[in-house]
C-alpha positions in Angstrom: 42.9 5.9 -3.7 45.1 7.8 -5.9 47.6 7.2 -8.4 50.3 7.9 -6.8 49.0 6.2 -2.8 48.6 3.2 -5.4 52.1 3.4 -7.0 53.7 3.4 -3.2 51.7 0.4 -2.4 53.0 -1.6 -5.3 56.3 -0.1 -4.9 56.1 -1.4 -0.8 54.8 -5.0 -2.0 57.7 -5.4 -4.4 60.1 -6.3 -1.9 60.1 -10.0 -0.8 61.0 -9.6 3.0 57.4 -7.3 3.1 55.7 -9.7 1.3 56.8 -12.0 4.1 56.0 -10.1 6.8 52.8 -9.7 5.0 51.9 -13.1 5.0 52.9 -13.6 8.9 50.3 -10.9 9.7 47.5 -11.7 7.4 45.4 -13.3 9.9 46.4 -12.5 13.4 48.4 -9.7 15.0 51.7 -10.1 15.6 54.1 -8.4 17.9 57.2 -6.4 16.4 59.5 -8.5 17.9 58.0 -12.0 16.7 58.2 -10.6 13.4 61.6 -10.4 13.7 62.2 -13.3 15.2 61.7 -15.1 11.6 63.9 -12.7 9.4 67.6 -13.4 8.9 67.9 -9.6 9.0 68.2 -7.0 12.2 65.5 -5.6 13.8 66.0 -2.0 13.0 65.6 -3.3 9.2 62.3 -4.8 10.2 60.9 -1.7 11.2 62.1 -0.2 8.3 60.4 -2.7 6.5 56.5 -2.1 8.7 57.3 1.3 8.0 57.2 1.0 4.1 53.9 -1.1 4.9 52.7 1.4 7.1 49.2 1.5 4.3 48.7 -2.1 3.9 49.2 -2.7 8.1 46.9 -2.1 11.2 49.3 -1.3 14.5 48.6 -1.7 17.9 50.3 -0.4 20.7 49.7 -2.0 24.0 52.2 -0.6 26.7 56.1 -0.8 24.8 55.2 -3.5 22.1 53.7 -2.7 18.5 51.6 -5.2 17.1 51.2 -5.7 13.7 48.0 -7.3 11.4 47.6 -6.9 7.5 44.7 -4.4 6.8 42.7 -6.1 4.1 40.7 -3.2 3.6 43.6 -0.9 1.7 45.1 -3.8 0.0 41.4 -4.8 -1.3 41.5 -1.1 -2.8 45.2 -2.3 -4.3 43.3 -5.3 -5.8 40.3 -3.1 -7.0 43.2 -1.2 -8.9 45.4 -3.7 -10.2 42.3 -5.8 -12.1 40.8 -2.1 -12.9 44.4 -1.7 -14.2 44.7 -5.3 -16.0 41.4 -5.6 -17.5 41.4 -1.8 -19.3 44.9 -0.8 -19.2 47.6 -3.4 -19.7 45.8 -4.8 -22.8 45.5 -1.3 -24.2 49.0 -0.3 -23.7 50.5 -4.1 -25.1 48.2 -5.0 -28.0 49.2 -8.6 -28.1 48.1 -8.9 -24.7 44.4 -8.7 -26.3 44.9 -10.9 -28.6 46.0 -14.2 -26.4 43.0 -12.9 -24.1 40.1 -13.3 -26.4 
């Protein structure tokens, strides 16, 4: 994964209605329209949303309806990254960080 495949992936997780819709299709796929069934926001913005997640989402399409499921496998690279990222990085860039981890 590159730098830049893992800045949009943090970028597309920083929003709270995708970290929602996230959640509803961690373990089981889901069906576009279910999806936005339980967002006080139109559909077209849903898809918008799936769209941004298009790396971190498995789709389905069976006959007219989408189906949705989290794809653990990229966002396990994400989480590869990020504690790559915190455990080398962070407490190089913000030496007090160091110091209240030792």
């Amino acid at each position: 994964m590159t730098s830049s495949e893992v800045d949009e992936q943090f970028r597309a997780l920083a929003d709270p209605t995708r970290r929602a819709i996230l959640i509803r299709v961690w373990s089981q796929k889901v069906a576009a329209g279910e999806i936005a069934n339980h967002f006080a926001i139109s559909r077209p913005a849903v898809s918008r949303h799936l769209r941004v997640l298009r790396e971190s989402v498995q789709v389905h399409v069976s006959g007219t309806t989408r189906y949705y499921r989290a794809d653990r496998n990229a966002l396990g690279s994400l989480r590869v990254h990020f504690e790559a990222f915190w455990e080398t990085g962070l407490p190089r860039r913000l030496p007090f960080i160091s110091s209240t981890l030792s």
